[in-house]
C-alpha positions, 0 to 999 in steps of 0.5 A: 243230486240235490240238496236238503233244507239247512234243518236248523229251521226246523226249530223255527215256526210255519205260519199258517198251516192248513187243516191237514197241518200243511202250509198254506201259500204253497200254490204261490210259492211254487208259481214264484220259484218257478218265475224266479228260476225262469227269470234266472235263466233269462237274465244268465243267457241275456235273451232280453238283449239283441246278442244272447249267450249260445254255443258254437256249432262244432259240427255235432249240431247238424245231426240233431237239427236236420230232423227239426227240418232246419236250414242254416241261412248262413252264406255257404248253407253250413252252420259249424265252426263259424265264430259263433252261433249261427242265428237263423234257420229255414224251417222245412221238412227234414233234411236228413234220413235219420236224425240223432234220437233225442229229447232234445230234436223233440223240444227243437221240433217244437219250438219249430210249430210257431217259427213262421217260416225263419227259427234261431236257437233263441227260441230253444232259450226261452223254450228251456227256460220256461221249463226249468221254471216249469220243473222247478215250480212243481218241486217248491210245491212239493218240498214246502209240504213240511214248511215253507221254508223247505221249498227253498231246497229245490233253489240249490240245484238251480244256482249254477244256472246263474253261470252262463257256463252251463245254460248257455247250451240252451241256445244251440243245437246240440243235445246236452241242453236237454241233457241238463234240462233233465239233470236239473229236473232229477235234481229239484225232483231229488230235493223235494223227496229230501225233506218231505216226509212219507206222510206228504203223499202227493208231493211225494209222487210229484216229486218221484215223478219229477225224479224219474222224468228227469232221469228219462229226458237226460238218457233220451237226449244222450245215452251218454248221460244213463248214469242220471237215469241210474241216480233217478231209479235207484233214489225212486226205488229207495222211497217210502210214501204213505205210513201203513203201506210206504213201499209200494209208489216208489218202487213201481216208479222206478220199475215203469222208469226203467221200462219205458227206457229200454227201447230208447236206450237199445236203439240209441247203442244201436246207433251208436255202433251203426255210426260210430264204432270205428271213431269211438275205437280209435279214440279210445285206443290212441287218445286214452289207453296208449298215451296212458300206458305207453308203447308197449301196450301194443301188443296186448291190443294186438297191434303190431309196434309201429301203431304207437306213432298214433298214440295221442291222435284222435279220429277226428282232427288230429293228423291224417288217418292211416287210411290205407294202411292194412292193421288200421283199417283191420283193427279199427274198420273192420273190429272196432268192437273187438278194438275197444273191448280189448282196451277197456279190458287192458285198463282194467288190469290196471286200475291205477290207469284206469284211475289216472284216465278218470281223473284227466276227465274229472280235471276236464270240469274245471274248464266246462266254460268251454271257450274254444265254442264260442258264445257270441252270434256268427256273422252270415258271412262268415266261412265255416272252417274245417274244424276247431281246436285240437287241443280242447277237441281232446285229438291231438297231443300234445296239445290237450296236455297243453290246455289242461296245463295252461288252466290256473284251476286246481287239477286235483279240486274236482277228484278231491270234491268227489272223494269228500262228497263220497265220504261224507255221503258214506258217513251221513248216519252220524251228522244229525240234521246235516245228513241230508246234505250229505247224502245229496252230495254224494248222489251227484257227486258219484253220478258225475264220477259216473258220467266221466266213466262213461265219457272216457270208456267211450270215446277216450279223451275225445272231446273231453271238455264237452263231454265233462260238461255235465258232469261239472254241473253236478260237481257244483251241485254237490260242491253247494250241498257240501256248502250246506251240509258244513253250515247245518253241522254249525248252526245247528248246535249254535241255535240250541245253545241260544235256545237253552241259554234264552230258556235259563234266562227266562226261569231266572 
């Protein structure tokens, strides 16, 4: 999920090393990294300007922001589908009873602490960028333990923060943006374990600890994002720290890691059963496994024929639910569960649907911009309307098609990405010093295959573009990595030929 050094720097002297062989300058080092990403966050998002970048509300945001005791100061009290962001906020107790849990309602509840009485989503925006700088300051410390340049492994994960793509979502309130806040941590925390070594003790818990936390902020904010919490425990249970006893912290992390999420994980499905089960049943039925397998898959779902008129129709947005009709209420009301483990079940059985539905989701990070949420502040006058764009809310047919057809981004580019990430992770035993960059393409490449398993398992193509959202964050990730990986696999055998050629040119 990160990336290792270009180790054809290796060949190259520190200077300064300390008494244990260790750099000096690092405390500095790591104090500039975590200034430049914080800079870099500030300047994408533009937080200095009087109009900073943020994302529109599409309704989700109330569930989070009610528990931070949050108020829209907007003309019909009401913050979603304005034409922008809503800017300000009463500051209050809670308005609701039960908030989505998140990390995410944690860090706004925060920011809420010196508000003064009035709060906006800009505050969220220095909030996060603080903390990436935070996280990414740490990890340059810990990467640079083998030489100063290796602290430069942690700037990969952080370069897509350049785009206003992905940071954007820290001004706003949804829970993604602590969703990438933890992703990036995982990440740099990932890099600094890739080239560092088991002598490199402290650094290496830094590091580890960075890995897990990530993993635990990104599951906590949405039970969505578990597959970064999977990346994070496994590469944790995978590292070696110290010479005589090395598999001891590593494993120990991941255990404690995987513990401390059990509750959050459980109550988070809980709810997501308590709230959601019927929307989530519907949208993957008629969304996904109809549109995908035709008509005749009505009966294995045991819906009787006439369901097939639904096909392509989400919960939300689409045309009027059947409410009423008696197999609808019974399938989707009454069985969700039973609904929805027959289609995922039905998928299975046939895996080339299944595949085609998983590549529709990776084709949906190509436009994680996510235009129909807009990035300019609303007006207060402005009238929330019902709802958005039926198309890219992925709820109605044929209108997504539409909106995947209309992009000019290569449809195959982000299948192709995960495959080559794959392979070359598969393969990294035999690509000398590039092998470190192979390996970190292909854990964030899988880990956003994962994240779009998930995504289409769950709530079909529903919403797809924004649930792929930080999936395609880590398609670029990985796509950087596999940048590197090319570059080492060159320039490595370029310098040794230089180094050869300058050695026979010295003893003759």
């Amino acid at each position: 999920m990160a990336t290792g050094t270009a180790d054809a720097t290796d060949t190259l002297p520190s200077s300064g090393p300390t008494s244990d062989g260790r750099p000096s300058g690092r405390v500095p080092l790591g104090i500039g990294a975590g200034l430049a990403a914080t800079l870099l966050v500030v300047l994408a998002l533009r937080l200095f300007s009087g109009r900073p970048l943020g994302v529109e509300d599409n309704g989700d945001g109330y569930r989070l922001f009610c528990g931070a005791g949050l108020t829209p100061l907007t003309a019909d009290g009401y913050a979603s589908w304005r034409g922008g962001w809503t800017t300000d906020f009463a500051v209050g107790p809670p308005t609701c009873p039960d908030p989505v849990p998140s990390s995410a309602l944690v860090i706004a509840r925060a920011t809420t602490l010196v508000s003064g009485g009035t709060w906006s989503p800009t505050a969220l925006g220095w909030a996060y960028a603080v903390l990436v700088g935070l996280v990414v300051g740490l990890a340059a410390w810990a990467a640079s333990a083998g030489g100063r340049r290796r602290g430069l492994a942690v700037a990969v994960p952080v370069l897509p923060l350049a785009a206003a793509t992905f940071p954007r979502f820290f001004v706003s309130t949804y829970s993604e943006p602590a969703g990438l806040l933890g992703c990036v941590t995982t990440a740099v925390g990932v890099a600094a374990l890739l080239v560092t070594r088991r002598e490199h003790r402290a650094e290496r818990v830094v590091a580890l600890v960075l890995t897990a936390a990530g993993g635990l902020v990104a599951t906590t904010a949405k039970v969505a994002y578990i597959p970064v919490l999977a990346a994070a425990i496994g590469v944790c249970a995978l590292v070696a720290v110290g010479v005589r006893r090395p598999h001891r912290v590593g494993p120990a992390i991941a255990v404690v890691t995987a513990l401390l999420a059990v509750a959050p994980v459980l109550a988070a499905l809980e709810r997501q059963a308590q709230f959601y089960a019927p929307v989530n049943a519907h949208n993957l039925v008629f969304t996904t496994t109809l549109l995908e397998m035709g008509p005749t898959a009505t009966s294995a779902l045991g819906l009787p024929p006439e369901a097939a008129a639904l096909t392509g129709n989400g919960y939300f947005n689409g045309p009027p639910r059947p409410d009423g009709v008696a197999w609808w209420e019974g399938a989707i009301l009454q069985r969700p569960s039973e609904t929805r483990n027959a289609a995922l079940l039905l998928l299975a059985e046939h895996p080339a649907t299944a595949a085609r539905a998983v590549g529709v989701g990776l084709q949906a990070t190509t436009l994680a911009d996510l235009p129909y949420l807009d990035s300019s502040p609303a007006t207060f006058e402005a009238p929330s309307s019902p709802d958005g764009h039926p198309g890219w809310s992925g709820a109605r047919q044929p209108d997504l098609a539409q909106v995947l057809d209309d992009t000019r981004r290569p449809p195959w580019l982000p299948s192709a990405l995960v495959l080559l990430a794959l392979v070359a992770a598969a393969t990294a035993r035999w690509q000398g010093r590039a092998a470190r960059w192979s390996l970190a393409a292909g854990l964030a490449a899988g880990t956003a295959l994962a994240l779009i398993v998930v995504a289409v398992a769950g709530d079909g193509y529903f919403e797809m573009f924004k649930h792929a959202w930080l999936a395609a964050y880590l398609l670029a990730v990985s796509g950087l990595c596999l940048a590197g990986a090319a570059v080492t696999a060159l320039a490595v055998p370029l310098i040794a030929r230089r180094s050869r050629a300058r050695g026979e040119g010295a003893q003759g």
